[in-house]
N, C-alpha and C positions, 0 to 999 in steps of 0.2 A: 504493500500500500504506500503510495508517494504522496507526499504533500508538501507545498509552501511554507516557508518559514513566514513568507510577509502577509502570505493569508493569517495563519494563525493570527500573527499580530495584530490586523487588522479589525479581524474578527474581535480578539483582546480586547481593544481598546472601543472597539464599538458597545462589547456586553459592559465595559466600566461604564462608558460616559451614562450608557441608558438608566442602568441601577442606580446610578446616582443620581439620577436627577428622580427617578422613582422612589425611591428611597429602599430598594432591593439591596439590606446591608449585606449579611450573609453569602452572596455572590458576588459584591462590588468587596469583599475583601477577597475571596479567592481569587477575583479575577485579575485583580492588583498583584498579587502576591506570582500569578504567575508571571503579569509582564516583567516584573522586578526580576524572576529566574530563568527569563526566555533566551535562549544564547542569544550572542551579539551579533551574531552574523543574520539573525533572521529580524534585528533592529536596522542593521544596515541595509537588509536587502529591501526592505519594506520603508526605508527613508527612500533609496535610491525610484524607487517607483515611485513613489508621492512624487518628488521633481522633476520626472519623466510623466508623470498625468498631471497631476495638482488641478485636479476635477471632479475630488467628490464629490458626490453628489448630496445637498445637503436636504433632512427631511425638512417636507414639505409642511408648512403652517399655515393658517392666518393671523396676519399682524395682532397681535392685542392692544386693547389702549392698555393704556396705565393702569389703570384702577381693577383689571381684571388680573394684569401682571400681578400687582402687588397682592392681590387677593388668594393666588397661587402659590406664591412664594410664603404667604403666611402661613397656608394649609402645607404645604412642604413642612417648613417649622416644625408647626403645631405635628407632625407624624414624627420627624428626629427625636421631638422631645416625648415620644407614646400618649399625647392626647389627642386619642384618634376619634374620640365623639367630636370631639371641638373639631376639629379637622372635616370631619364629614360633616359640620353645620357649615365652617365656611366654605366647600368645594360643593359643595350642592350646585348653587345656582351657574357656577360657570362649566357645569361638567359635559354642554357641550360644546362648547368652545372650540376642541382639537379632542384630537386622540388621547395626547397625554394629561390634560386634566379630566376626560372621564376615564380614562385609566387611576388616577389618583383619584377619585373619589370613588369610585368601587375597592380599589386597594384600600381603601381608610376603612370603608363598612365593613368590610372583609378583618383586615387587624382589630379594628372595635369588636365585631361578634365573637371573632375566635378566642380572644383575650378572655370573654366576660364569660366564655361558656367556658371554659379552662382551670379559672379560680369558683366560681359556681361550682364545677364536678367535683374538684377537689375539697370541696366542702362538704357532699351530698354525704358523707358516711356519718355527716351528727344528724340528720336528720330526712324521713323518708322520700319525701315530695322528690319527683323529678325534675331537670334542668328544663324548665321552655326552651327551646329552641327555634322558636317562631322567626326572630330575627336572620337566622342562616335562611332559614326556608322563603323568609319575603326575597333578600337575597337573591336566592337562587331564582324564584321564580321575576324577580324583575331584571334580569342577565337574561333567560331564557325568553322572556318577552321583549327583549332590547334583540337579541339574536333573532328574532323570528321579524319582526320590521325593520330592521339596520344588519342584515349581515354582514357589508362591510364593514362595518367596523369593530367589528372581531380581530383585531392583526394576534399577533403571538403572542403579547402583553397578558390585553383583556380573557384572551382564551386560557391564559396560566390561571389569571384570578378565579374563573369560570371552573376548569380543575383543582384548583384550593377548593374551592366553595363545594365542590360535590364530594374530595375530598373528607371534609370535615361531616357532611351529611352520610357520610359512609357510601358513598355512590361510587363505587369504584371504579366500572367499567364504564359506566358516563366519564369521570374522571378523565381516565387512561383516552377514551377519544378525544376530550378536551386537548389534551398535553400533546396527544398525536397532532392535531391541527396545528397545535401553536408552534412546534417544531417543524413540522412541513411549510408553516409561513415562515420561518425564519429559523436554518439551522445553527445560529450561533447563540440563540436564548436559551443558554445550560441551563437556567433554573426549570425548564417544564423537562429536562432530559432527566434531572436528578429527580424529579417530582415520579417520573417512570419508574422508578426502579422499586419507589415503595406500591405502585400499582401490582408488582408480582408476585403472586404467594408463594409460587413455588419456583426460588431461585437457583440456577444452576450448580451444583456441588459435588463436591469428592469428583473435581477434575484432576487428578493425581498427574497422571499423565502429560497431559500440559501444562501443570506448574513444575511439574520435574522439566519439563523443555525450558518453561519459560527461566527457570533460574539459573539451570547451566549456559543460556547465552548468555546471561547478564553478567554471570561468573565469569566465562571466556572474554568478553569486552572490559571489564572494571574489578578484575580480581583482587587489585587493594582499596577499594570500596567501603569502609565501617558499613555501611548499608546492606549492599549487597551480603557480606559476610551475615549479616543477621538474619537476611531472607534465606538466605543456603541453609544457616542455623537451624530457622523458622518450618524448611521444610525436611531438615533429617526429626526435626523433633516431631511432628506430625507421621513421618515413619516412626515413630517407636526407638528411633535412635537416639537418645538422650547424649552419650558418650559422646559422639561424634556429632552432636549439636553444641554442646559445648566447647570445642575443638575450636569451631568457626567463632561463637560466642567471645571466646580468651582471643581470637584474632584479630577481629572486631574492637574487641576495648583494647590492644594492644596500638592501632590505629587511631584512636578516640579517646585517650584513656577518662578524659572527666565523663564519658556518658552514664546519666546514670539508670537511664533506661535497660544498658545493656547489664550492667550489674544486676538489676530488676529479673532480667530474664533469664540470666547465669543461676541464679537462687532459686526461680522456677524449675530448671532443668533440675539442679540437686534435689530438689524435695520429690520429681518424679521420681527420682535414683534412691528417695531413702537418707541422703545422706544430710538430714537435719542441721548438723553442727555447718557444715560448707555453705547449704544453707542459709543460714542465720548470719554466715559471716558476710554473705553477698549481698542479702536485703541491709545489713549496717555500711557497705560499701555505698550503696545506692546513695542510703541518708545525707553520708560524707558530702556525696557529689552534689546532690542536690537536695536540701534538706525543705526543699518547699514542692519535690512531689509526691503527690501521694503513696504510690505505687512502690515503693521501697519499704513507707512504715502499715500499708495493708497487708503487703507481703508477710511482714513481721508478726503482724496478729493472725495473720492463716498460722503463719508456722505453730504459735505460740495455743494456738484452739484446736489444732489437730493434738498438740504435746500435755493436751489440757489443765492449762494453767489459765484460767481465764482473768483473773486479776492483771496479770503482763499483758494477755492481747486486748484486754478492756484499751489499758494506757496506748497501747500504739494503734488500734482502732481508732480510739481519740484524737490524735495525732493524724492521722488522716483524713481523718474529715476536718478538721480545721484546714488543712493545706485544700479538699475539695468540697466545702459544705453541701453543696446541690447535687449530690450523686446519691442516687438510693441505695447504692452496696453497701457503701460506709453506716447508713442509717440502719440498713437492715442487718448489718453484721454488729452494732450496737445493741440493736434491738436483740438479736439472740445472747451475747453475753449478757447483756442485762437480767435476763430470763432466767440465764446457770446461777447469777450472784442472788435471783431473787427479789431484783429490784423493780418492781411488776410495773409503777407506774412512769417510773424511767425509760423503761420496755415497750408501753404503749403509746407514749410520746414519739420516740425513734421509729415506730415501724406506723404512726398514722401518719410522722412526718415524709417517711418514706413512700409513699400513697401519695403525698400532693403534691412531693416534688417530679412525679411522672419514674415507675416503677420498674425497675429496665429489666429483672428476676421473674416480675409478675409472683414474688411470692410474700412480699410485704402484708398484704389482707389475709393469708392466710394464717402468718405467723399470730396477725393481731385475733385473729377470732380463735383461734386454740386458746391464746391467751386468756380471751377474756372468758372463753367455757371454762378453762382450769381454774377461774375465779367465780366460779358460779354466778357469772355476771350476765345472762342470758338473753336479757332481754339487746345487749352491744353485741354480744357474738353473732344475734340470728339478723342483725341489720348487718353487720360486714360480712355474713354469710352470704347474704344478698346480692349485697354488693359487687363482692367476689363473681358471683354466677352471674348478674347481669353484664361485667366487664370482661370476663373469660369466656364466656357460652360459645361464642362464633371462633376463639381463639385454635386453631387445631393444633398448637404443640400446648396447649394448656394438661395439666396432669389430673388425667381422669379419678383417679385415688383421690386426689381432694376436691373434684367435681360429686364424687360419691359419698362423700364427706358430709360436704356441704347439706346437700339432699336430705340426707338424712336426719344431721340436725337439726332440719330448721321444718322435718316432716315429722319429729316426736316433739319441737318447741312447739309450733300451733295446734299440734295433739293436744298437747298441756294446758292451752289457753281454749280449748273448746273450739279453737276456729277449724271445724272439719275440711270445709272445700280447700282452703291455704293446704294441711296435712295431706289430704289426698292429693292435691296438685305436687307435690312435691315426691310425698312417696310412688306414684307413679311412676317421676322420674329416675328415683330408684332403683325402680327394673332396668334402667338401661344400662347398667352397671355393673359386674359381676362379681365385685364386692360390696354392696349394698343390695340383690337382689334377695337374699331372706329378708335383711331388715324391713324391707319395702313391702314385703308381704305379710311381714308381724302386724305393722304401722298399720295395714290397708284392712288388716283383720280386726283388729283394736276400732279402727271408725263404723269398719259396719256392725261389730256389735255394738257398739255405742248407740248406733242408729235403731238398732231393733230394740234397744231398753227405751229409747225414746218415744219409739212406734207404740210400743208398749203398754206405753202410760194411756190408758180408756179414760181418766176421769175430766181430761182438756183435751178438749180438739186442736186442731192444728190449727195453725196462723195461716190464711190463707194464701198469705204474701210473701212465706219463710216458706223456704224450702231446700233443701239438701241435694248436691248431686250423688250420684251415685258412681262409687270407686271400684276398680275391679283388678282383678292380682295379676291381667297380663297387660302389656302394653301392646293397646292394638294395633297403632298405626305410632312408629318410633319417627315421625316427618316432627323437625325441628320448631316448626312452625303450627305445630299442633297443641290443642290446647289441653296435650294428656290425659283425653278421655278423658272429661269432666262436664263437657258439653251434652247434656242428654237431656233426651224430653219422656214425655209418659211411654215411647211408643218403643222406647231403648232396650233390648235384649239385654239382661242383668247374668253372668257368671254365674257357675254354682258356688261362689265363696258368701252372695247374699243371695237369701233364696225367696225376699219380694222386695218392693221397692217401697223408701220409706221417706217419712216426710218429718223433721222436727215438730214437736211441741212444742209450744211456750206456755210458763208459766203461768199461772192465771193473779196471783201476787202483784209483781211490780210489771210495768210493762216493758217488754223488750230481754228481760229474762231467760235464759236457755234450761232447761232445768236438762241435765247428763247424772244419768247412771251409770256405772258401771261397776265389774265386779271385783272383787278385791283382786283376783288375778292378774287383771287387766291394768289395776295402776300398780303391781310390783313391774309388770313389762312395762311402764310407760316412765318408772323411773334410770337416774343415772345418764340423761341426754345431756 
């Protein structure tokens, strides 16, 4: 594959100028960051062509007066400084002016909703209401109606915003055509290429083969490299070859020697090998070099919680999250020693803190609701239970073991509390699981006797307006989207596990009342959740 050095450049400097005046930070530093490392030869060859054209072409605008500039430039501002509602008050009226301020006033709506629904989610686990999302949804649907009257004016900008937006709405495959467009109208806008990549769920892996090509050429061109040495490193160690990862590793820093990354990953390789003390002396090497990053003094408290002494890995735990406070490893590797020492609401802090800084383990919620079951604190456990299942459900590398977890407790929690359709909706999904398939069918057996001691009772009619579904011990139809056999009317074929269909009583006492019987059998099985 050949290409121009003064294209690239070109291209560089065109993806700068645009970000910046967009206010597209994120790629307006990558894109800098490459011109600053671009060889010189493809600076030269790409100045000598501008003096040989000196005719670009510049995009095309309409004049503005003043007062629309100025009014631009202020919503510019106002989005550097993150007050994107203020921004979208003043870029309203001129958004349609040109391309780039209705591109900047949908980029404002767009950073204002994302931002608000962000800190909102991260909040939802103290309380049950869901986040409105109406604002994405007007959004989207007034882009989709600006797109169906004005399709030109989609260029690759608006169509990025357009996949943000569906993006966020979970619209995936809308999305991915979004990004497609926006990249077909202009292949040098990296932000909709990088935007692709989270479109894929299932990415290309364990290409061995071609990273074994790709490093031995790298190795044959730049074999005294510190880099390269760590990627040859990088890839004996992924064979299995530790020995001979370190080899390259000790070559590396022998080239490099302050790096303290590579020390970082010399002390990796010993701990695969066993050899703890080599170990611990490479994660103190790391510190040396660079005592502000993390990754030296986390190394440290792995080593120290595998040797379990939890009091030392607590301290350099600590110690690494000061160097990276916004990481959820650190939060959540606190949150477990905190758990061994016993310091339960130390423990709960760290791993709910973990959860709103955006959860990269996905295992933060789950630490926090064992937590708070092992505190008999039930009524916390069964909302982050929730939590959990509504933010992992669609997740496929999520760990079905504590998908069946979940289920479960939070199908003998609303047992407990008399609320049967919650119990049954849940123990249902317990059959999909084959460590929770008995429990699911204890649970299921527990509500419909419940339901025939209810039936039971002759001396109060039934509420005409209350009424029970009815739960059944297989799963009929296991579609995601299903509302677990729950949904049933008079005319619903009932299993032999109930053998008629039954409807609550209410009490005739207070109004609104459940009156539940059951038998003493039935609450030693419903305790101990």
């Amino acid at each position: 594959m050949s290409f121009s050095g003064a294209v690239v450049i070109r291209d560089l400097q065109w993806l700068n100028s645009e970000c910046e005046r967009r206010c597209i930070f994120d790629t307006l530093k990558w894109s800098s960051e490459l011109l600053f490392y671009a060889p010189k030869e493809w600076h030269k060859a790409f100045s000598e062509e501008e003096e040989q054209n000196n005719n670009l072409p510049p995009e095309s605008s309409k004049l503005q007066d003043n007062n629309i500039r100025c009014r631009a430039n202020f919503g510019r501002s106002l989005l550097i400084n993150e007050e994107h509602y203020r921004a979208v008050f003043f870029l309203e009226p001129i958004k349609d002016e040109s391309n780039f301020d209705r591109f900047m006033y949908y980029w404002a709506r767009y950073l204002a909703y994302e931002k608000n629904r962000l800190e909102s989610e991260s909040e939802a686990i103290d309380r049950r209401c869901e986040y409105d999302n109406s604002e994405m949804d007007t959004l989207h649907a007034d882009l989709c109606d600006l797109g169906a009257k004005n399709p030109d004016y989609f260029d690759a900008f608006l169509l990025y915003v357009l996949g943000k937006v569906r993006m966020s709405l979970k619209l995936v495959e809308k999305a991915e055509e979004a990004f497609v467009a926006s990249v077909l109208s202009n292949r040098a806008f990296w932000p909709s290429w990088q935007e692709l990549v989270h479109c894929i769920s299932t990415p290309d892996k364990g290409l061995r083969s071609e990273l074994a090509n790709l490093t031995h050429s790298f190795y044959k061109t730049h074999k005294f490299s510190w880099e390269v040495c760590c990627a040859v490193a990088n890839y004996y160690s992924l064979r299995g070859d530790h020995e001979k990862s370190v080899v390259f590793l000790v070559r590396s820093l022998k080239l490099n020697p302050n790096n303290s990354s590579v020390w970082t990953l010399i002390g990796h390789e010993f701990m695969e090998q066993k050899n703890n003390s080599a170990a611990c002396l490479s994660y103190r090497k790391a510190i040396q070099s660079d005592p502000k990053d993390y990754r030296g003094w986390y190394g440290l408290g792995q080593l120290y919680d595998i040797l379990k002494m939890p009091s030392y890995s607590l301290y350099y735990y600590q110690q690494a999250h000061k160097c990276k406070s916004d990481d959820s490893r650190m939060l959540v590797a606190l949150g477990e020693v905190y758990t061994r020492l016993h310091h339960t609401s130390d423990a709960q802090k760290c791993l709910l803190k973990a959860f709103k800084v955006g959860d990269v383990e996905g295992t933060a919620l789950m630490l926090l609701g064992r937590l708070y079951e092992k505190g008999k604190d039930n009524d916390q456990a069964s909302i982050v239970y929730e939590k959990y299942l509504e933010t992992y459900c669609d997740d496929l590398m999520s760990d079905l073991d504590n998908m069946a977890h979940c289920c479960c407790f939070l199908a003998k929690y609303f047992l407990s509390k008399n609320d049967l359709n919650a119990a049954g909706s849940y123990a249902q999904r317990c059959l999909q699981y084959e460590s929770s398939k008995e429990e699911g069918r204890r649970v299921l057996r527990q509500i419909n006797q419940a339901l025939n001691r209810l039936a039971n009772s002759k001396d109060h009619p039934a509420a005409p307006s209350q009424t029970i579904a009815v739960v059944t011990s297989t799963p009929a139809d296991q579609n995601t989207n299903a509302d677990y056999g729950m949904q049933v009317n008079d005319a619903t074929p009932i299993t032999p596990i109930l053998s008629q269909q039954l409807n609550v009583r209410t009490v005739g006492g207070e109004e609104g009342e459940t009156e539940m019987a059951i038998s003493s059998d039935e609450e030693e099985d419903s305790e101990g959740y």
